[in-house]
N, C-alpha and C positions, 0 to 999 in steps of 0.2 A: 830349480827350473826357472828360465825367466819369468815376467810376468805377461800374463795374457794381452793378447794384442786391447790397446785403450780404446781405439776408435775404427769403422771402415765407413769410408768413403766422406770421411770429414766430417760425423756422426758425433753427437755426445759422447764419452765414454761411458761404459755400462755402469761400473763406478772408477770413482772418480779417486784413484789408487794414490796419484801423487798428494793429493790433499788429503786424502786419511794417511799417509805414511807422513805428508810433514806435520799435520798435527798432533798423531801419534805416536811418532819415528814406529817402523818398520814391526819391529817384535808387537806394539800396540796396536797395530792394524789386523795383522795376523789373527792374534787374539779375538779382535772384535768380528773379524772375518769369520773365524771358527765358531765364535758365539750365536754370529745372525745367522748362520747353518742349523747350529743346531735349537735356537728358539721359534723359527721360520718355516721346519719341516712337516706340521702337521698342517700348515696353513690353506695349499691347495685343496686337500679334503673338505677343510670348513669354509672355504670359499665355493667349490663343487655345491655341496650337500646344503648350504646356508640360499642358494638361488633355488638350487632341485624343491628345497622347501618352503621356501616361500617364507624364509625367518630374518628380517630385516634384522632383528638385533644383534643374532648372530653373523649379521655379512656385514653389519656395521662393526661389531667389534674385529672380526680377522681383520676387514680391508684396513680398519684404526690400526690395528698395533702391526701388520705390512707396512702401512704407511711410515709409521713412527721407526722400524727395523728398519727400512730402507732410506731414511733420510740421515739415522747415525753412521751410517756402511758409504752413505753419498753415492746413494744408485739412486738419483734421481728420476730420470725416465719412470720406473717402477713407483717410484713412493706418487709423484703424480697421477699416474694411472689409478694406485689403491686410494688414492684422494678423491677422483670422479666417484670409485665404488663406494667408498663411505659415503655421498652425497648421495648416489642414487639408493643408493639401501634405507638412509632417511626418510629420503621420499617416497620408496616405496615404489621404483618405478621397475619393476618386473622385466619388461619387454625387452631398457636398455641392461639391464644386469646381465640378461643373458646375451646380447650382443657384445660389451664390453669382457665377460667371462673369460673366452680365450686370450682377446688379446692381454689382460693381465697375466694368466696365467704362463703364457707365452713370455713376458717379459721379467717377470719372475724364476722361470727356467733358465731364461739368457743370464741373469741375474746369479742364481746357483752355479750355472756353469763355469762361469767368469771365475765366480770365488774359489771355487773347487781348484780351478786350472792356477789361480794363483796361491793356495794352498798347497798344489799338489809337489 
């Protein structure tokens, strides 16, 4: 299949494929693409259940190691999003967690999608 469209409307790309394929070459990207799938899958739950409960350390470690999975993959948009959540889960600020909630989780979907589609 070819690879999923990179960018709409002059947009970031979701990741950022040609830079993980040329520092990877192609089978190495793959690879990493199947990995951040499969290390990455429980993370919506513990980001969900880590605000529902009011457990900073737990929304601080998902949003950290999202962060840290999506800056090897170079889906950047996503690893910055899970960078404000690790800040506000430090801080402890309730209110923005759960405002920011969707949209990470939204761009971590986008994020899945992507990889699947160039996966598939």
């Amino acid at each position: 299949m070819d690879k999923p469209e990179q960018s709409k409307n002059g947009a970031a790309p979701v990741v950022d494929l040609r830079a993980l394929e040329e520092t990877l070459e192609v089978e190495g990207a793959k690879e990493i693409a199947a990995g951040f799938l499969e290390d990455v899958a429980t993370v919506p739950d513990r980001l969900k259940n880590s605000v529902q409960d009011k457990n900073a350390e737990s929304l601080r470690q998902a949003s950290h190691m999202l962060k840290g999975c999506c800056r090897i993959i170079m889906a950047q948009s996503t690893a910055d999003l899970a960078g404000k959540m690790e800040l506000i889960a430090t801080e402890k600020r309730w209110t923005d967690a759960e405002q920011l909630l969707p949209e990470l989780l939204n761009s971590f979907g986008t994020t899945v999608d992507y990889l699947q589609a160039y996966l598939a």
